[in-house]
C-alpha positions as CSV (number, residue, x, y, z in Angstrom):
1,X,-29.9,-53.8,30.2
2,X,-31.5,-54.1,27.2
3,X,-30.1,-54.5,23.3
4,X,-32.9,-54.2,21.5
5,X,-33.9,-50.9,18.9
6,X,-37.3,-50.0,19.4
7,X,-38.0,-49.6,16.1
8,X,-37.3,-50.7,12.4
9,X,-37.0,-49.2,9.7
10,X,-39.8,-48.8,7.0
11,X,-41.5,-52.0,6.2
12,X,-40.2,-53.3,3.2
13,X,-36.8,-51.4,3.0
14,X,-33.3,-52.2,3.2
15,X,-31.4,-51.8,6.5
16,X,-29.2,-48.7,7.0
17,X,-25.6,-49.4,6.5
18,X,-25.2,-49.9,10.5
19,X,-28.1,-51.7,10.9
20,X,-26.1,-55.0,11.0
21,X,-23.9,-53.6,13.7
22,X,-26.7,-53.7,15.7
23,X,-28.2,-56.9,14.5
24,X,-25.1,-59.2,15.4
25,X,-23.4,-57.1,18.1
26,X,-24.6,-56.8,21.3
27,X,-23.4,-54.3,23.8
28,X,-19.9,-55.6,24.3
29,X,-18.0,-54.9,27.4
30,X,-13.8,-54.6,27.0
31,X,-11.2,-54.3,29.8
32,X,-11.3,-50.2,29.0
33,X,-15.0,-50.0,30.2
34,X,-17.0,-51.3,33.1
35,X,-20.6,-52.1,32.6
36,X,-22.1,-49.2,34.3
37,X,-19.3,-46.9,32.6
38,X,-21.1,-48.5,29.0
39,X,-24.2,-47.9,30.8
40,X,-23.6,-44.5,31.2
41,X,-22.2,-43.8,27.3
42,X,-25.6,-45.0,26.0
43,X,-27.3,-42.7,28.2
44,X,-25.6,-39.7,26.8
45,X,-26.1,-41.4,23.4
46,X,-29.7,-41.1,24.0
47,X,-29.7,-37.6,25.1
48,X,-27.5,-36.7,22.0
49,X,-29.3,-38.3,19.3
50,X,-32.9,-37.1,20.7
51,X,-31.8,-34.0,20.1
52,X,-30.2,-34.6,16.9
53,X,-33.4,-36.5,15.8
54,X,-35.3,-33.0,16.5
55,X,-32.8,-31.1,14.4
56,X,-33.1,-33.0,11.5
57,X,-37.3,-33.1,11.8
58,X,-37.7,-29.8,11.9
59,X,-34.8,-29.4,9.0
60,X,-36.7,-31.8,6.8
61,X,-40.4,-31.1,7.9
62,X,-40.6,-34.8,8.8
63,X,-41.3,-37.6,12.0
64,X,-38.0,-38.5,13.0
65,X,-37.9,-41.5,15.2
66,X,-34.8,-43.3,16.6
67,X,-33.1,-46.0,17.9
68,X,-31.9,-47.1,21.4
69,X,-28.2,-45.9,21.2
70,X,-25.8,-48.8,20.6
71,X,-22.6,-48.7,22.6
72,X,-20.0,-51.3,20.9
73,X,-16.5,-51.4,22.3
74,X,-15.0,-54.3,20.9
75,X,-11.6,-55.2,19.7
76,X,-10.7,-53.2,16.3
77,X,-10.9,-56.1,13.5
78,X,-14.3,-57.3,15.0
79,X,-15.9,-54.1,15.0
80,X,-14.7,-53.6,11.1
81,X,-16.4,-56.9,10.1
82,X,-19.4,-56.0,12.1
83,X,-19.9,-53.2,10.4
84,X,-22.0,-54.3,7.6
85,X,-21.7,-55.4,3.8
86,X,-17.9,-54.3,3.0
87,X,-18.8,-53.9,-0.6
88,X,-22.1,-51.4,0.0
89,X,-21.7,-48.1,-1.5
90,X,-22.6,-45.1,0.9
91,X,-21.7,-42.0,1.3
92,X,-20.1,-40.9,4.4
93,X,-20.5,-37.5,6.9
94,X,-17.3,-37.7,8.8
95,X,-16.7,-34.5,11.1
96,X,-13.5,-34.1,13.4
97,X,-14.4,-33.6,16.9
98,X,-12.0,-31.0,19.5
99,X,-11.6,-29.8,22.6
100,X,-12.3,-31.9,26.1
101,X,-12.3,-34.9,23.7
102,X,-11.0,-35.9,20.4
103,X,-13.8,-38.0,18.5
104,X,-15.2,-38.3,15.0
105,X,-18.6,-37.9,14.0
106,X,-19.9,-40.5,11.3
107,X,-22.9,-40.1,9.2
108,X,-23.5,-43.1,7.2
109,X,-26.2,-42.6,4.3
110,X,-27.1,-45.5,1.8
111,X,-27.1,-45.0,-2.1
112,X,-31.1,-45.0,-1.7
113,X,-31.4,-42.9,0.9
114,X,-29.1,-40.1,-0.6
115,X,-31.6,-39.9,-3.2
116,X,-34.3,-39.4,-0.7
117,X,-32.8,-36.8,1.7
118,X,-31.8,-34.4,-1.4
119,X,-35.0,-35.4,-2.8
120,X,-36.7,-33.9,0.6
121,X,-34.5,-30.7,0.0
122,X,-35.1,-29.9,-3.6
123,X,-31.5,-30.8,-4.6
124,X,-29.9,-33.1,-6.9
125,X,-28.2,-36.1,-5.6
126,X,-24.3,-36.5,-6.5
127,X,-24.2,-33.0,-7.0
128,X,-22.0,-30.4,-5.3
129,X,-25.1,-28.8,-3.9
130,X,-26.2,-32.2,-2.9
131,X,-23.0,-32.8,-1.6
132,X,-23.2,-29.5,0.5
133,X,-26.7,-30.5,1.5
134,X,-26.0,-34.2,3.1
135,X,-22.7,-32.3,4.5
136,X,-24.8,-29.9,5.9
137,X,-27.4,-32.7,7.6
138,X,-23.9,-33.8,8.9
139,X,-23.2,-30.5,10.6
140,X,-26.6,-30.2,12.1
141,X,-26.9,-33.4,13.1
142,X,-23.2,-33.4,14.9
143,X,-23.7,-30.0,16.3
144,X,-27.2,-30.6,18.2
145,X,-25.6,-33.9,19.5
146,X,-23.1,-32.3,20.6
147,X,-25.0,-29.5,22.5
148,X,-26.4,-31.8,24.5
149,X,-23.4,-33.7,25.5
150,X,-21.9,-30.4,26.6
151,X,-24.8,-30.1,28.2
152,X,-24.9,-32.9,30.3
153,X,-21.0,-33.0,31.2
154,X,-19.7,-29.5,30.6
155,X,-17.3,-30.5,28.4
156,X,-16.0,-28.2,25.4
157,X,-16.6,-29.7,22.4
158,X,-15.9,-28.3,18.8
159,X,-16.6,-29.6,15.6
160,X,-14.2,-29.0,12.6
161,X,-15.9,-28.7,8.8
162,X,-17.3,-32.3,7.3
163,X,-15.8,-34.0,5.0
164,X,-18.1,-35.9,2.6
165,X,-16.9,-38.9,1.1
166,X,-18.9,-42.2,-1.2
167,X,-17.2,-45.3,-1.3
168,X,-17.2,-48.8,-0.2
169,X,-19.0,-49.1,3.7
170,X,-15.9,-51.5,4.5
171,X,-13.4,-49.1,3.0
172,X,-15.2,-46.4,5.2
173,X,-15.7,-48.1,8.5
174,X,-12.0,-49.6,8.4
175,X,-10.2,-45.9,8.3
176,X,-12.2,-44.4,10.4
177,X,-11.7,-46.9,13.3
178,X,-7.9,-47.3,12.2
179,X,-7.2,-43.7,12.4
180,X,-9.4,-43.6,16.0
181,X,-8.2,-46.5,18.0
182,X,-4.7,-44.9,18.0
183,X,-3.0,-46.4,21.4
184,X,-6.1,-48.5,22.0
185,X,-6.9,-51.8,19.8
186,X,-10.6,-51.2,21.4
187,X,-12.9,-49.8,18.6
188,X,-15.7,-48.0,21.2
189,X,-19.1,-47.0,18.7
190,X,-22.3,-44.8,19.6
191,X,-24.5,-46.1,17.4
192,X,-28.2,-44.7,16.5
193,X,-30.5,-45.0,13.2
194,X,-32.3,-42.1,12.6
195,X,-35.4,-43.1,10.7
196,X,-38.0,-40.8,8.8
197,X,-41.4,-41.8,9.6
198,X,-42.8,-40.6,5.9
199,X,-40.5,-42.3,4.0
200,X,-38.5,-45.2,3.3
201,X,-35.2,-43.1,5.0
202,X,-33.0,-44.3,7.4
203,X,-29.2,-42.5,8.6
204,X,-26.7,-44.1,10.6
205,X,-25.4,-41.8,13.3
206,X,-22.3,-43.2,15.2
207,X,-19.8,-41.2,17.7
208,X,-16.2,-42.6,17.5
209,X,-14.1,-41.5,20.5
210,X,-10.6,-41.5,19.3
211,X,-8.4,-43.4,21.5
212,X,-9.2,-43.8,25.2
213,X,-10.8,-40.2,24.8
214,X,-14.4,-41.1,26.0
215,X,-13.3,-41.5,29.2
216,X,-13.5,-37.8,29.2
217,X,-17.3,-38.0,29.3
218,X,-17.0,-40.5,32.0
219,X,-15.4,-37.9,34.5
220,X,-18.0,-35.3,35.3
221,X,-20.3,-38.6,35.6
222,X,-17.5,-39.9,38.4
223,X,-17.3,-42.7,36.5
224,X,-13.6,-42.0,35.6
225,X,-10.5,-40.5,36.9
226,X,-8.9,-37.4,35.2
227,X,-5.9,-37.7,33.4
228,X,-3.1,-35.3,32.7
């Protein structure tokens, strides 16, 4: 199984707030999830953010490559520390994810590259319509990946209205996994960049299951038993 992404990003430019995730994690197996059950999550990571990549190409008139989907589950404080430069300002998609599984959706842009994507759409960075613009990337981005997990599993999956924050990556990271690992200490992360081919862009894309709720994409697969 291999780690590795199959691309970088721009020569020359900064890596994307997640990038260091992927740089000193590799895909980390905990006693929730078998190796072919991980397997399997970055399989429909792939699918997901394929689609997702198209979305946001043909929003932005761009070539939007991506990365080999990252599936980290590893024990909460790890995956907070592996999460990059705590002190890095970015600004954050985060979208609440209902129905046949609870999840969030995270959208992590760097200071740079919120200048660039507004830039693309003819709107002001750190603006309220730029604001509504990088929330609105969010919602595209989570609704095609979505579609294509539903897709694939048959699952019913519903995303709630994004909630746009900046602040420090570590600050960031930290709640989000605190408020999914719930009655797991196990932080489980689909992780893909999204770069733009034209331009020195890169977007962190990451699915957080909250709780043991990904096991929920694991059952049409027969990869898991249905609870409840």
């Amino acid at each position: 199984m291999s780690n590795e992404t199959c691309i970088a990003g721009p020569e020359g430019a900064e890596p994307s707030p997640a990038d260091s995730l992927r740089a000193r994690t590799a895909v980390v197996s905990a006693e929730e999830f078998t190796e072919e059950q991980l397997d399997a999550l970055r399989e429909l990571a792939n699918i997901g953010a394929g689609t997702a990549a198209t979305a946001l190409s043909q929003m932005l008139a761009q070539e939007v490559t991506l990365s080999v989907p990252r599936v980290v589950a590893m024990p909460l404080a790890d995956a907070v520390a592996a999460a990059g430069p705590a002190d890095e300002v970015v600004t954050s998609v985060v979208i609440p994810l209902e129905g046949d599984m609870e999840a969030l959706v995270l959208l992590l842009i760097s200071e740079r590259d919120v200048h660039t994507l507004c830039s693309l759409l003819g709107v002001e960075a750190g603006t309220e319509v730029g604001d509504s613009a990088l929330s609105e990337i969010g919602n595209i981005l989570g609704a095609s990946y979505m579609s294509a997990l539903s897709g694939m599993t048959g699952l019913k999956l519903e995303l709630c209205p994004p909630q746009l924050a900046t602040d420090l990556l570590g600050s960031i990271v930290a709640s989000v996994l605190a408020f999914t690992a719930r009655e797991t200490d196990t932080a489980l992360m689909l992780d893909t960049a999204l770069d733009l081919l034209e331009r020195p862009c890169a977007l962190s894309f990451l699915l957080v299951p909250i709780g043991t709720s990904a096991k929920a994409l694991l059952v049409p697969l027969g990869l898991a038993e249905a609870t409840g």
